[in-house]
DOVO-809665 format. One record per atom (N, C-alpha, C): residue in three letters; x negated, y negated, z negated. Coordinates in steps of 0.2 Angstrom, whole numbers, plus 5000, padded with zeros to 4 digits. Each point is the difference from the previous one (the first is absolute). Layout:
! DOVO-809665
ALAXYZ;...
//
This chain:
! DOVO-809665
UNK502850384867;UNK500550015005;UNK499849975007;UNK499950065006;UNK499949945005;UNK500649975005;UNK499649975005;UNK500549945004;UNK500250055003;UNK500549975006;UNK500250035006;UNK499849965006;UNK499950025005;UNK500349975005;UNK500650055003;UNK500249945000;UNK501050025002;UNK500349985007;UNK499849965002;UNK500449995007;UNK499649965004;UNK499850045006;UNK499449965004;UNK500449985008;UNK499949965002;UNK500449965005;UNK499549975007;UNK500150015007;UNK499349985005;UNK500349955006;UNK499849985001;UNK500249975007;UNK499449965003;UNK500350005008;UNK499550015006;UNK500249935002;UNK499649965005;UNK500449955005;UNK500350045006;UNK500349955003;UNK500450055007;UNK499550025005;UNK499549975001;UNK499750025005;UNK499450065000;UNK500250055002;UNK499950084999;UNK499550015008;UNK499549984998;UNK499450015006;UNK499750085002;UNK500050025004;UNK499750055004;UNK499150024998;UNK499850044999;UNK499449994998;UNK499549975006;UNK500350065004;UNK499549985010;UNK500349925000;UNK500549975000;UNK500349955000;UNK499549934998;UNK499950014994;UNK499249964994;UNK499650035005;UNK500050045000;UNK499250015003;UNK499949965009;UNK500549995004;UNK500049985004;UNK499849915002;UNK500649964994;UNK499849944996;UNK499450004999;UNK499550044994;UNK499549974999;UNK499550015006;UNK499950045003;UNK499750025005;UNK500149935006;UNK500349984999;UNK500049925006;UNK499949944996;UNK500250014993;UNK499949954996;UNK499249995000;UNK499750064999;UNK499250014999;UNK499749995006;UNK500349995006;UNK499749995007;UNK499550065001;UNK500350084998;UNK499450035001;UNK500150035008;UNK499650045001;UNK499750025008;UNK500250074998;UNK500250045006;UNK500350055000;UNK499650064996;UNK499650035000;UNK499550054995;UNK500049974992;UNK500349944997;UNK500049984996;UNK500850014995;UNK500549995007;UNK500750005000;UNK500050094998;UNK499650035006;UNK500450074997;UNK499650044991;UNK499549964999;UNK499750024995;UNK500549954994;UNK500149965001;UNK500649974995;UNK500550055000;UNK500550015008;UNK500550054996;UNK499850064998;UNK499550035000;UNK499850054998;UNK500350004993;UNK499749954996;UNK499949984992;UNK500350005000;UNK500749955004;UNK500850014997;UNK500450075000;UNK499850075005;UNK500350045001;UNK499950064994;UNK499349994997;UNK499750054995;UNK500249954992;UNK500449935001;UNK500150004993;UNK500450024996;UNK500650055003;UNK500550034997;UNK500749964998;UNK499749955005;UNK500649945000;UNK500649995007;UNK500550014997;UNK500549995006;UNK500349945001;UNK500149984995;UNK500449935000;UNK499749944994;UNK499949935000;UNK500149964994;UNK500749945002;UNK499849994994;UNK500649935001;UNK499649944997;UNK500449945005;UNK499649934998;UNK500449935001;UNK499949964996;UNK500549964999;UNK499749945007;UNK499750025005;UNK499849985005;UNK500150055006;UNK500649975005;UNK500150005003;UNK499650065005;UNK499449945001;UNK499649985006;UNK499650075001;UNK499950044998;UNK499750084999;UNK500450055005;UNK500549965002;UNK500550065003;UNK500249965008;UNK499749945000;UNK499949955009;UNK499650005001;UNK500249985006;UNK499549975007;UNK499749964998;UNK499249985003;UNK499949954999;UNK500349935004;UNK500249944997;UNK500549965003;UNK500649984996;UNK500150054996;UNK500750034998;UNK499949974990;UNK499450014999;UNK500049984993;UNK500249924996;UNK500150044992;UNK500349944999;UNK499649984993;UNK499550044999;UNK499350004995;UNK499549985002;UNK499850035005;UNK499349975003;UNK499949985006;UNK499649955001;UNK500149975006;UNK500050045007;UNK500349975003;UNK500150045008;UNK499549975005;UNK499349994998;UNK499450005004;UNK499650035001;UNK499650015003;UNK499750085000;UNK499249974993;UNK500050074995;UNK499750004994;UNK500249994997;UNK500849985001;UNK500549974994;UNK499649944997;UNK499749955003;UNK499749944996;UNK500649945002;UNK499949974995;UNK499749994996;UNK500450054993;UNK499450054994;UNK500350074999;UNK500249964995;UNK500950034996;UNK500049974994;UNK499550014994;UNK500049944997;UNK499649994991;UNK500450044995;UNK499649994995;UNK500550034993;UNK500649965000;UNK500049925002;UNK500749984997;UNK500450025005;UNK499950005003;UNK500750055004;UNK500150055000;UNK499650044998;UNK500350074997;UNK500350004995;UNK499749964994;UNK500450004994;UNK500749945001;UNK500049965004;UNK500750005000;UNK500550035003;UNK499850075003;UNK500450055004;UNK500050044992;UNK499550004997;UNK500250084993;UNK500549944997;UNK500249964998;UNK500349964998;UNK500850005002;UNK500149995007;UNK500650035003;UNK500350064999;UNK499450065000;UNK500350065002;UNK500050034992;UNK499750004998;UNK499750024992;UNK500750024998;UNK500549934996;UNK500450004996;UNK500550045005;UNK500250015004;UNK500950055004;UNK499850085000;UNK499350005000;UNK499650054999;UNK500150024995;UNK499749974994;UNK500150044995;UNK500650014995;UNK500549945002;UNK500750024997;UNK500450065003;UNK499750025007;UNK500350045005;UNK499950094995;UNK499249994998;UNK499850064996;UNK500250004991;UNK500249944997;UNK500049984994;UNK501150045001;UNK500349985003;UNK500850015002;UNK499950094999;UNK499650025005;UNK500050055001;UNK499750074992;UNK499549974999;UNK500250014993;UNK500350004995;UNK500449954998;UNK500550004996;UNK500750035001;UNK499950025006;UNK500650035002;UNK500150074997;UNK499350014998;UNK499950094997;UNK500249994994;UNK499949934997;UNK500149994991;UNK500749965000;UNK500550025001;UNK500549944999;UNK500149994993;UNK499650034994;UNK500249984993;UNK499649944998;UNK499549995006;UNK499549965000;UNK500049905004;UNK500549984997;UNK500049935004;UNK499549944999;UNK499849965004;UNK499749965002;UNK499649964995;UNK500749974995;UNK500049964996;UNK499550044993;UNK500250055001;UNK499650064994;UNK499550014999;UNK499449975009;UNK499550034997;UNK499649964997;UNK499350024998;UNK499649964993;UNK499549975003;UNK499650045004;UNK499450005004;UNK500149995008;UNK499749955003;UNK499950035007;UNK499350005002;UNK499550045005;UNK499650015001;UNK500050005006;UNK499649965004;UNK499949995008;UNK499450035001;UNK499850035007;UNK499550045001;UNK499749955008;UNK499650015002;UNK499649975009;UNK499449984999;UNK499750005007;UNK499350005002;UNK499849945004;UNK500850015002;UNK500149975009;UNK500349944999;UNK500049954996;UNK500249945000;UNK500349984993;UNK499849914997;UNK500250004995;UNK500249945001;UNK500449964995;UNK500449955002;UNK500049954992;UNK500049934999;UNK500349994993;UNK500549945001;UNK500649994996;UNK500350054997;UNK500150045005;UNK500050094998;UNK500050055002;UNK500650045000;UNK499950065004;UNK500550075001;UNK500350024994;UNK499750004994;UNK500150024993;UNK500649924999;UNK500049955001;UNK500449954998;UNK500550005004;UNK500050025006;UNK500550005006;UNK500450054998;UNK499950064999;UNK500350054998;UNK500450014993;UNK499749974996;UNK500649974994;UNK500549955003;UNK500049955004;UNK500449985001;UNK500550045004;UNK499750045005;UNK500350015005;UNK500650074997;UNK499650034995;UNK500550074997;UNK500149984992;UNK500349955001;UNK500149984994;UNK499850014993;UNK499450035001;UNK499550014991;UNK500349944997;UNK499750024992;UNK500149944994;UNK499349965002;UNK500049944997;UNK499349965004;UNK499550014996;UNK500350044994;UNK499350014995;UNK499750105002;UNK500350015005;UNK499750075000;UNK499250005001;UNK499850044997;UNK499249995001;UNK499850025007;UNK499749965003;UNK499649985006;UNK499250034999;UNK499950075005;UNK499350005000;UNK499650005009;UNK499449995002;UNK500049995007;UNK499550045000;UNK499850065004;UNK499450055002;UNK500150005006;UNK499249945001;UNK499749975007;UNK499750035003;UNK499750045006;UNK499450005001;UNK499750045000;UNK500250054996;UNK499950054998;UNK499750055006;UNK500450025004;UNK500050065007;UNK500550034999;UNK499750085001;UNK500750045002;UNK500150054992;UNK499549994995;UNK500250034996;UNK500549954995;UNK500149955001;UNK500249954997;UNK500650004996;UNK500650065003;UNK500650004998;UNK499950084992;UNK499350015001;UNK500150054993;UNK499749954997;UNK499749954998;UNK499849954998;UNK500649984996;UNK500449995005;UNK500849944997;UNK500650084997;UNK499750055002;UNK500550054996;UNK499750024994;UNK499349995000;UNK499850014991;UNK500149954996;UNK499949925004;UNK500449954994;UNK500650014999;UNK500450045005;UNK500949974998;UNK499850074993;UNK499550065001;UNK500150044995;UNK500149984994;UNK499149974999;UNK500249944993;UNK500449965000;UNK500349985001;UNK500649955001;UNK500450054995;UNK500350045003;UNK500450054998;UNK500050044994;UNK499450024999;UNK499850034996;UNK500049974991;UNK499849945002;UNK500149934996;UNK500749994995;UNK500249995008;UNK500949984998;UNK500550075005;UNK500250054996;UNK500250055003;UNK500849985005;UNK500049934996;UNK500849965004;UNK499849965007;UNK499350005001;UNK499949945006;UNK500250065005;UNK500149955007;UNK500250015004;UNK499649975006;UNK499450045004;UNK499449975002;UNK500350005008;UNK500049965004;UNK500050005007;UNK499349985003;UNK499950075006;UNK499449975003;UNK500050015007;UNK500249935005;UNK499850015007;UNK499249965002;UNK499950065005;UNK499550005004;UNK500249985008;UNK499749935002;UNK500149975008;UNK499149995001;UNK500350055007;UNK499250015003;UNK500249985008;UNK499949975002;UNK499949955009;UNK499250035001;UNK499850065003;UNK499349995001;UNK499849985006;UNK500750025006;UNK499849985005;UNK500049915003;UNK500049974995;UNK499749925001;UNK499549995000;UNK499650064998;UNK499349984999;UNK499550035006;UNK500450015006;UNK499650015007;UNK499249985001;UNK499750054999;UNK499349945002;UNK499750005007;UNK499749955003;UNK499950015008;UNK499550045001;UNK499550064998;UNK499450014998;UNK500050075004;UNK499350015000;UNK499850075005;UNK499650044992;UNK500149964998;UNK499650064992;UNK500450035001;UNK499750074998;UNK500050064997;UNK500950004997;UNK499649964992;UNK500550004995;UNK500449985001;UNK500149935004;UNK500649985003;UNK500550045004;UNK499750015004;UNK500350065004;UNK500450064998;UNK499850034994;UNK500650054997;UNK500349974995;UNK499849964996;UNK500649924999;UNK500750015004;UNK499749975005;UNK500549975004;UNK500550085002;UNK499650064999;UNK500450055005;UNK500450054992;UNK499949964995;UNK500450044994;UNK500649984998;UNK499849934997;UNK500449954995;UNK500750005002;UNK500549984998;UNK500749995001;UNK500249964993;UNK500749975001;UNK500449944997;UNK500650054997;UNK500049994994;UNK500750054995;UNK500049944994;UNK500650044996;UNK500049974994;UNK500450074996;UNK499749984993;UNK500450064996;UNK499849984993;UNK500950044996;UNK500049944996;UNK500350084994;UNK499949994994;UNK500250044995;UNK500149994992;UNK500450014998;UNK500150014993;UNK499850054994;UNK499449964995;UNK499850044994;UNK500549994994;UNK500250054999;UNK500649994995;UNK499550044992;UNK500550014995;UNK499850034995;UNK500450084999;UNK500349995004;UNK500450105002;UNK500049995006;UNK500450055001;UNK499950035008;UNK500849995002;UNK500150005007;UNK500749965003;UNK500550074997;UNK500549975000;UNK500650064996;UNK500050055007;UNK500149985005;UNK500050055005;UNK499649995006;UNK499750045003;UNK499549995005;UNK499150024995;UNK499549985005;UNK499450055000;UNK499549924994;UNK499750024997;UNK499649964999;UNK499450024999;UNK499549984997;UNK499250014999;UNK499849964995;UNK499850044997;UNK499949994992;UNK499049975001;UNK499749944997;UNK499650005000;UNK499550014995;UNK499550065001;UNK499750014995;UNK499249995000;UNK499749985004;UNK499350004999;UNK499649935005;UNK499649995000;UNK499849955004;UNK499149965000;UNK499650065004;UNK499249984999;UNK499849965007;UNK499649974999;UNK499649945007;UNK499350034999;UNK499950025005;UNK499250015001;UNK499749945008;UNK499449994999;UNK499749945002;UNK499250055004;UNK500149995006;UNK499250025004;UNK499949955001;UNK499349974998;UNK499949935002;UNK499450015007;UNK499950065001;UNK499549995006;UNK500650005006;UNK500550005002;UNK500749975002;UNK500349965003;UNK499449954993;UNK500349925000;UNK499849975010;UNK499850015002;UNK499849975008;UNK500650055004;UNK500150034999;UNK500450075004;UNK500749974999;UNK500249984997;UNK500849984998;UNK500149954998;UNK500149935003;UNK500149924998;UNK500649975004;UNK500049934995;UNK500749995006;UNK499949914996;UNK499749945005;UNK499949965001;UNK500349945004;UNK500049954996;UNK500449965003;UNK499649955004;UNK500150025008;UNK499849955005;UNK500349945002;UNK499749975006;UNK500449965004;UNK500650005003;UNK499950075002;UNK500650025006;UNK500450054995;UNK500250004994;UNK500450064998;UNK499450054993;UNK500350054996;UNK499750024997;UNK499850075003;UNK499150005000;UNK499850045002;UNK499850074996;UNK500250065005;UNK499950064995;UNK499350035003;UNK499650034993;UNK499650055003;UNK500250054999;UNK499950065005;UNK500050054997;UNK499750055005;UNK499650044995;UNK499350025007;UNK500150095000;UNK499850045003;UNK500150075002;UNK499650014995;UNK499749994993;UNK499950044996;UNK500350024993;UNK500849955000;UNK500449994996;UNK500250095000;UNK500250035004;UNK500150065000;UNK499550044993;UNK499449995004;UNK499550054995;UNK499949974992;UNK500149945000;UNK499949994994;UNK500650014994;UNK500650015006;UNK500750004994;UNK499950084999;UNK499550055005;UNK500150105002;UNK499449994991;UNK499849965000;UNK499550014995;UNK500149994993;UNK500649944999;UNK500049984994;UNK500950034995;UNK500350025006;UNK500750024998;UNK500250064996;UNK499550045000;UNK500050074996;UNK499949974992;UNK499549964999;UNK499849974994;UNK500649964997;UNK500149975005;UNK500849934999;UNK500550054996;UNK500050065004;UNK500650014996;UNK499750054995;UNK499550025001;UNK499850044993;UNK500049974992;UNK499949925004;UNK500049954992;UNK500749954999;UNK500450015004;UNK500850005001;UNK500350064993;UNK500050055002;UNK500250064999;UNK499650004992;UNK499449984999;UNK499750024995;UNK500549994991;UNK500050044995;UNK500450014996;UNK500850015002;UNK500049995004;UNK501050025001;UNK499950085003;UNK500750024996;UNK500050055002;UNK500350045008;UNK499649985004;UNK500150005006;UNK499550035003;UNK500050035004;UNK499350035003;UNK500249995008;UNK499349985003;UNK500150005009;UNK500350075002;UNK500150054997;UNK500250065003;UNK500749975001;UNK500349984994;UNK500750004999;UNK500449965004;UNK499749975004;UNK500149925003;UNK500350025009;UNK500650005000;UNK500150045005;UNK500649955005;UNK499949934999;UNK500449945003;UNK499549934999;UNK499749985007;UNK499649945002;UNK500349965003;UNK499949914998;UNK500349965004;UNK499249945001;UNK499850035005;UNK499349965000;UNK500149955005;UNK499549935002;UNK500149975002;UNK499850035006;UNK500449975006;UNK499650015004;UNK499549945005;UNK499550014995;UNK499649935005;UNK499850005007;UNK499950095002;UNK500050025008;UNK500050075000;UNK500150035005;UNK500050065002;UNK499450034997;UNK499449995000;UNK499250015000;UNK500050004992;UNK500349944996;UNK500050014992;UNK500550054998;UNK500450025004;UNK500650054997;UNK499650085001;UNK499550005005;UNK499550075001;UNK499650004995;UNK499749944999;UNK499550004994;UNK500450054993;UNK500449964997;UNK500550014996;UNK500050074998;UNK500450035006;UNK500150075001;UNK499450034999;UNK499349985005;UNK499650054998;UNK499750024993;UNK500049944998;UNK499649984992;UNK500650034995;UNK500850015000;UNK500250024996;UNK500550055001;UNK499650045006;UNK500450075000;UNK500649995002;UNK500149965005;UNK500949995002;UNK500150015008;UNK500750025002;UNK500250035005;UNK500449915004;UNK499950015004;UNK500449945004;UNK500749994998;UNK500550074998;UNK500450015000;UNK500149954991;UNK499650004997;UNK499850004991;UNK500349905002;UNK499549995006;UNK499949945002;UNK500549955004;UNK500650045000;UNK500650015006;UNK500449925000;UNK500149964991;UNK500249955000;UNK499649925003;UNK499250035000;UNK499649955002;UNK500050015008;UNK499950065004;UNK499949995006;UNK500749975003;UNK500750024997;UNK500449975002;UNK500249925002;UNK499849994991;UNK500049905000;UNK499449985005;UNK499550035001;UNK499449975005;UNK500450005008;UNK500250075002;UNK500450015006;UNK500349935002;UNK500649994995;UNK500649955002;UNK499749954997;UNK499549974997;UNK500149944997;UNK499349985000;UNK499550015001;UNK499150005001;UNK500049984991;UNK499549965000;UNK499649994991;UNK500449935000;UNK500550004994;UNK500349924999;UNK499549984993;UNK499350015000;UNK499749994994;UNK500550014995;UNK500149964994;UNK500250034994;UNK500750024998;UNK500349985005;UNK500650055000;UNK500150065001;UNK499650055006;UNK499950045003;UNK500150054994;UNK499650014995;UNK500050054996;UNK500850004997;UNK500449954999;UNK500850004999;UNK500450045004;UNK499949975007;UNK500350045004;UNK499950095000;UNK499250015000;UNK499950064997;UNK500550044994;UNK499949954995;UNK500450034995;UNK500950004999;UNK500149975004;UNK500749985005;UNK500350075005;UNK499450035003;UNK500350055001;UNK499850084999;UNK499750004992;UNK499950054997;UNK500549994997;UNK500349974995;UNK501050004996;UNK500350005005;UNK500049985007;UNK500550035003;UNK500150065001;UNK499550064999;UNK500050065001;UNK500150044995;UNK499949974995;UNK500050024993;UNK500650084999;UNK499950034996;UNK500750045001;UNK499950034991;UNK500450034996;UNK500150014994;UNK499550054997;UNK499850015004;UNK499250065001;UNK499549964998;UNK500049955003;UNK499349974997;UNK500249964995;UNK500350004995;UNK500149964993;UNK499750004999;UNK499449974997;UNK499349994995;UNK499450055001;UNK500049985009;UNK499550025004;UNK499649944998;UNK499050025001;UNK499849924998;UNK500050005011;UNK499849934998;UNK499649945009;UNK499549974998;UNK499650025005;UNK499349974999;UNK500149945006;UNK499749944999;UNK500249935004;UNK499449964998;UNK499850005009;UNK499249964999;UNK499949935005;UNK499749965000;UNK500049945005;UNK499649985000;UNK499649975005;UNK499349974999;UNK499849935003;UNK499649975000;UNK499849935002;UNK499549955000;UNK500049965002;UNK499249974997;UNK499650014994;UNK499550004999;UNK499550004994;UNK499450075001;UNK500250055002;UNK500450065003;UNK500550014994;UNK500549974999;UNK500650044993;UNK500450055004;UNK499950044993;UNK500450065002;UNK500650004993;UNK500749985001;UNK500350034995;UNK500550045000;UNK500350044996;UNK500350075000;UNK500450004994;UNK500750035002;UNK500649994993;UNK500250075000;UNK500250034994;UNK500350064999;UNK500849984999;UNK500450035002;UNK500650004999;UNK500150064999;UNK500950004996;UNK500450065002;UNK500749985002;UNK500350055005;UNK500549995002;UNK500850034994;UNK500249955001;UNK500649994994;UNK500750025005;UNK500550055000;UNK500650005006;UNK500750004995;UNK500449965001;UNK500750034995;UNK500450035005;
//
């Protein structure tokens, strides 16, 4: 029998930044010179991004005005990792209860104290004792519910925490798996004229999103039944996509050839995704991919015969929310059930996300409606 995912739940911080906006900040933040300023917004205006959100303020003022980074010019002295991590620390927990609330609200047969399993997802800050210990207190879990924590991972990280709640499930058809993902990426600002940093800084955004693996599907509303689950691995990649921990914050790579390598290996991914089930790529007519950028949603497309329109839920979430690394791909699948309609009853989804190592992983679902 397989799992469900049954009620998936998302929330942003308040402050809902302008994309030209960012781009204006980092552009003084980086002290660039004007032929460097209109080549920056360039890269903001081609990244298919309208808006992010950030549990900082300071993205959306003047310089003078902030209340994160220093008000002198190059922002020095620039904050360390411990000040960042004690900002994911603050904002993390209201954050994730805000998207965990909203979840629950799809399952009301489903209360707090019920569930078996919790699983925390992030990149972008860790704490001990931790978000997974706050949140039992704070939603009142039993103290013996099992606790798992998937660190570090990237942006594919929340199929990672959907295939364990599978197992989980599949095990004990009575558990009740909770999994929120809190991603803060925008703490990890780097002051840097790199390349990599540079589309870094002009993608990422701060979400949370949080859902339930049950053992059926919700009495009423959409669910998503999951049925398959392969990881493929480029390792000539491994340089093209990293995410390290510096002095100033954790640093991401990610370089202009992550495109071609994801156009090269994603036919195959899902060729051995698909392998033995009775599904075939022809039949597969509901995507919820991540979207890591603009540029990897083209790849996508090109490599697996898809129309923009195939791809309508990821360019949406990139629009209004840019890449919240591992939650992202939730929100994606967030609002393919919202669209769901009796038509697609036991339509499959292909759902793919990728991240350091070069990892590529990819989940087959089908869509469950009562």
């Amino acid at each position: 029998m397989p799992s469900y995912l049954s009620a998936i739940g998302t929330a942003t911080p308040p402050h809902r930044i302008a994309q030209p906006t960012i781009a204006g900040f980092m552009a003084e933040a980086l002290e660039l010179d004007a032929n460097d300023t209109r080549k920056l917004r360039a890269l903001y205006r081609v990244s298919g991004i309208e808006h992010r959100h950030s549990v900082l303020a300071d993205y959306g003022r003047e310089h003078g005005a902030f209340d994160f980074f220093p008000n002198t010019p190059g922002l020095e002295p620039f904050p360390r990792v411990s000040q960042r991590m004690a900002a994911y620390r603050r904002e993390a927990l209201p954050l994730a209860l805000a998207a965990i609330r909203e979840a629950l609200s799809q399952a009301p047969d489903v209360v707090p104290a019920s569930i078996t399993h919790l699983i925390t997802v992030s990149c972008t800050g860790m704490y001990a004792p931790g978000l997974d210990i706050e949140l039992v207190t704070a939603l009142g879990l039993a103290p013996s519910v099992r606790r798992t924590c998937v660190n570090f991972m990237g942006c594919y990280a929340a199929v990672n925490a959907l295939r364990l709640a599978d197992g989980m499930v599949r095990a004990d058809p009575a558990a009740r798996v909770l999994i929120v993902s809190v991603e803060l990426c925008t703490l990890h600002f780097q002051k840097s004229h790199d390349p990599d940093h540079l589309v870094s800084n002009a993608l990422f955004g701060d979400g949370a999103a949080a859902c339930l693996v049950l053992g059926q599907p919700l009495a009423a509303g959409p669910s998503l039944a999951l049925r398959a689950f392969h990881c493929g691995l480029a390792p000539e990649g491994v340089q093209d996509m990293a995410w390290h921990i510096g002095d100033f914050g954790f640093e991401m790579t990610l370089s202009g050839y992550v495109p071609a390598l994801i156009e090269r290996g994603i036919g195959q991914l899902t060729a051995e995704l698909l392998h033995g089930l009775p599904v075939r790529r022809e039949d597969i007519r509901h995507f919820a991919l991540h979207p890591g950028g603009r540029k990897i949603l083209e790849a996508i497309e090109q490599a697996l015969g898809l129309s923009k329109d195939d791809n309508r839920y990821a360019y949406q979430v990139l629009r209004n929310y840019g890449n919240m690394s591992s939650a992202t791909v939730l929100f994606v699948l967030r609002e393919l059930l919202a669209a769901a309609t009796p038509a697609d009853t036991g339509a499959p989804v292909l759902s793919c996300a990728f991240g350091p190592g070069l990892t590529m992983e990819a989940m087959l679902l089908e869509i469950e409606l009562k």
